[in-house]
BAPA-364964 format. One record per atom (N, C-alpha, C, O): y, z, x; residue in one letter. Coordinates in steps of 0.02 Angstrom, whole numbers, padded with zeros to 5 digits, always signed. Layout:
YZXA;...
***
This chain:
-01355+03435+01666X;-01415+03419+01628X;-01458+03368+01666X;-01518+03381+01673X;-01432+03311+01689X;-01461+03279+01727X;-01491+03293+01802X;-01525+03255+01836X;-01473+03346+01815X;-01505+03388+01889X;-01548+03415+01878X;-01597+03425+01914X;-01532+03442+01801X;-01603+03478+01769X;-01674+03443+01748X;-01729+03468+01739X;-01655+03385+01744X;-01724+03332+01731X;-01730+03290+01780X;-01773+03246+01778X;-01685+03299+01837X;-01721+03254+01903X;-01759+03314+01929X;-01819+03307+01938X;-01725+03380+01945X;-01781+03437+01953X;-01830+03426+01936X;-01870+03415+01981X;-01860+03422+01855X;-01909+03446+01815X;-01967+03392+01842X;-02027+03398+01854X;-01921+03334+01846X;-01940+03254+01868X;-01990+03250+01923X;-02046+03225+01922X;-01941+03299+01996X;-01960+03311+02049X;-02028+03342+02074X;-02072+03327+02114X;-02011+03400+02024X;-02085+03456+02037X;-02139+03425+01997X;-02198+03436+02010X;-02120+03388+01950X;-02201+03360+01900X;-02218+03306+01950X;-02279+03307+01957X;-02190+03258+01990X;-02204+03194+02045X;-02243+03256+02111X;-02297+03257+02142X;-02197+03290+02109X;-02234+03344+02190X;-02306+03373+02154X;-02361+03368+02181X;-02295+03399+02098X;-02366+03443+02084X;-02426+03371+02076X;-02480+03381+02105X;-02420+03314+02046X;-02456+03254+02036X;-02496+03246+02108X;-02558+03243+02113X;-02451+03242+02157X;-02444+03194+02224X;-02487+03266+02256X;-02529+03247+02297X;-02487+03335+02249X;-02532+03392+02279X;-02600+03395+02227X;-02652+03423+02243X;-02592+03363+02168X;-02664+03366+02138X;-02695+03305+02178X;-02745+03315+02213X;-02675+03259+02174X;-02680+03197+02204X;-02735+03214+02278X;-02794+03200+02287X;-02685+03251+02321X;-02711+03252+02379X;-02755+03316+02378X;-02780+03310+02434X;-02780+03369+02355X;-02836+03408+02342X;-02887+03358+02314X;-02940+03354+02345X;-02879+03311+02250X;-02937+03282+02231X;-02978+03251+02291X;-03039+03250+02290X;-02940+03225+02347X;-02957+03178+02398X;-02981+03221+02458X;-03032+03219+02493X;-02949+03244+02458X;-02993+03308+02501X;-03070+03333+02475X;-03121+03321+02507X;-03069+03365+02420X;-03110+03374+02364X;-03172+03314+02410X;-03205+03317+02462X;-03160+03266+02357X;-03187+03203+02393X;-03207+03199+02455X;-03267+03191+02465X;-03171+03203+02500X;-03207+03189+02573X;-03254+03250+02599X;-03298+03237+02640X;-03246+03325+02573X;-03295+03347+02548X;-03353+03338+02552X;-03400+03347+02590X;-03338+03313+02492X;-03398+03303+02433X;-03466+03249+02488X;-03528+03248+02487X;-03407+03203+02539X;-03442+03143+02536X;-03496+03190+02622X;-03557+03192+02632X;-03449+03213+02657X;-03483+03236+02749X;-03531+03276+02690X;-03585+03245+02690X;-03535+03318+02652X;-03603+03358+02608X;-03667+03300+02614X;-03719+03292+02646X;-03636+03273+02573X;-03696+03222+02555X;-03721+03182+02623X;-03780+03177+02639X;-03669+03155+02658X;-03691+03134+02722X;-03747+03188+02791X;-03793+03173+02829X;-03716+03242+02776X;-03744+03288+02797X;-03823+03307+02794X;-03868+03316+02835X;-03816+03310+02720X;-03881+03317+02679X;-03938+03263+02691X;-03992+03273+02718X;-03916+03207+02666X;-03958+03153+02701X;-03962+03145+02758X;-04013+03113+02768X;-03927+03160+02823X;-03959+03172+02882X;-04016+03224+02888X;-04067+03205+02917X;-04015+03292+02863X;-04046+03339+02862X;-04098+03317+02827X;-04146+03347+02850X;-04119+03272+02775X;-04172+03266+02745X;-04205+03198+02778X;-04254+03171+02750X;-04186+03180+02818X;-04228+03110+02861X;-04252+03155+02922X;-04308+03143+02946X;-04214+03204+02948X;-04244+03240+02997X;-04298+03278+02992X;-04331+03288+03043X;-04317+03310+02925X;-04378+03337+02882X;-04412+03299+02893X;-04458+03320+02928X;-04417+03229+02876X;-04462+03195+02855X;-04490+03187+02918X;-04545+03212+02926X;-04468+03162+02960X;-04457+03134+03034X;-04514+03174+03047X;-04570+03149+03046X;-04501+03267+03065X;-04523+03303+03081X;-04606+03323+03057X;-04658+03338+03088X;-04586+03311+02978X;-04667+03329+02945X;-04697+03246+02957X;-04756+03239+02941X;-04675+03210+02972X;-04729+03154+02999X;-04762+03169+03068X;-04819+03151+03081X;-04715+03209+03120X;-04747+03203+03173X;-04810+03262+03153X;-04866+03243+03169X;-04807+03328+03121X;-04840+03364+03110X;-04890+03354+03087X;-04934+03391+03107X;-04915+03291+03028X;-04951+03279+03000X;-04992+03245+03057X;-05051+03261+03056X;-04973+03199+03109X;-05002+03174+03152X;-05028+03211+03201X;-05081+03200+03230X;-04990+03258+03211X;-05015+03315+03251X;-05101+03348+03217X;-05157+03354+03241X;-05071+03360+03155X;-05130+03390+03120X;-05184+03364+03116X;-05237+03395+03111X;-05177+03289+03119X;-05232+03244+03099X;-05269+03222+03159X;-05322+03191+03154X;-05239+03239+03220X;-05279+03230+03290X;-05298+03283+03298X;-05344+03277+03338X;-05289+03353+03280X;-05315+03424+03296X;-05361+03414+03262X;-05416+03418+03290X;-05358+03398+03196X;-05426+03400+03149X;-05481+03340+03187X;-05542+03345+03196X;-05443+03292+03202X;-05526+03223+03236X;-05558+03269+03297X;-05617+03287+03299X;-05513+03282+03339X;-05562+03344+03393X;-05588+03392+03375X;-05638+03407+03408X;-05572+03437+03319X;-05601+03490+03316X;-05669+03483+03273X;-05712+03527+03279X;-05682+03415+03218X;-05729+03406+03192X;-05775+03332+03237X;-05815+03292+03212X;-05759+03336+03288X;-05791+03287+03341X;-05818+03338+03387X;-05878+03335+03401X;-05774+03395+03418X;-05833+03462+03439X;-05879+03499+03400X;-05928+03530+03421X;-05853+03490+03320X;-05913+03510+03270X;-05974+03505+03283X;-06022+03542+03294X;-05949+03408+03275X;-06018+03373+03278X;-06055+03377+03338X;-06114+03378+03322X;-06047+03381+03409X;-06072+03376+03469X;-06109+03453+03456X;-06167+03445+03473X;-06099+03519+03434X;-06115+03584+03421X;-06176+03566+03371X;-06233+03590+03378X;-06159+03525+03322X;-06224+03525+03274X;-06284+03473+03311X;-06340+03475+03286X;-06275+03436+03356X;-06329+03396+03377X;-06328+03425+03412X;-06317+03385+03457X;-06333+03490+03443X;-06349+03515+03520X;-06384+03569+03476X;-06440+03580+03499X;-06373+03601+03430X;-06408+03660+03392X;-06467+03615+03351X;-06520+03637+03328X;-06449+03559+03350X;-06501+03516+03308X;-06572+03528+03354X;-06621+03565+03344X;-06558+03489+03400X;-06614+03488+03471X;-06639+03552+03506X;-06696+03565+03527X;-06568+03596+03508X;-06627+03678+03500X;-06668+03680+03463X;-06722+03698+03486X;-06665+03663+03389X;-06710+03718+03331X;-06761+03641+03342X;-06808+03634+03303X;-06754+03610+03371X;-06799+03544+03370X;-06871+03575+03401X;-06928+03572+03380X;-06839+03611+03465X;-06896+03602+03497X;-06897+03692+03523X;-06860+03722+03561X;-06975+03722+03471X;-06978+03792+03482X;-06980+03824+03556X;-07013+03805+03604X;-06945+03866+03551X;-06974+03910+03621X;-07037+03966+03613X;-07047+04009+03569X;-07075+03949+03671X;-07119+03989+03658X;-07153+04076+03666X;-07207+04091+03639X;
***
């Protein structure tokens, strides 16, 4: 009887001690995800900053050749040909 409840004893301490170590696993998981994730989302950001800067110097040149196009068409229609 008593082999029978150090058994019973045995496997409920072993099954504890394997929930135990899945939860922790589980866990470390859980944690490289999130670590992961927040790397991946600073690298977004990173990225759409340089883009936006990118964008925002394409746009000053391309509306600075605008303007040089509208004062040069200005001074055509300025002065008629005859």
């Amino acid at each position: 009887m008593i082999e029978v409840l150090a058994a019973v004893a045995g496997a409920g301490i072993t099954a504890a001690a394997m929930g135990l170590g899945g939860f922790s696993r589980r866990n470390d998981e859980a944690r490289t995800a999130v670590i992961r994730l927040t790397t991946s989302v600073e690298h977004i950001a990173t990225q759409l900053e340089v883009i936006h800067t990118d964008m925002r110097d394409a746009n000053r040149e391309t509306f600075s050749r605008l303007n040089l196009v509208e004062q040069r068409l200005a001074k055509l229609e300025a002065h008629p040909h005859p």
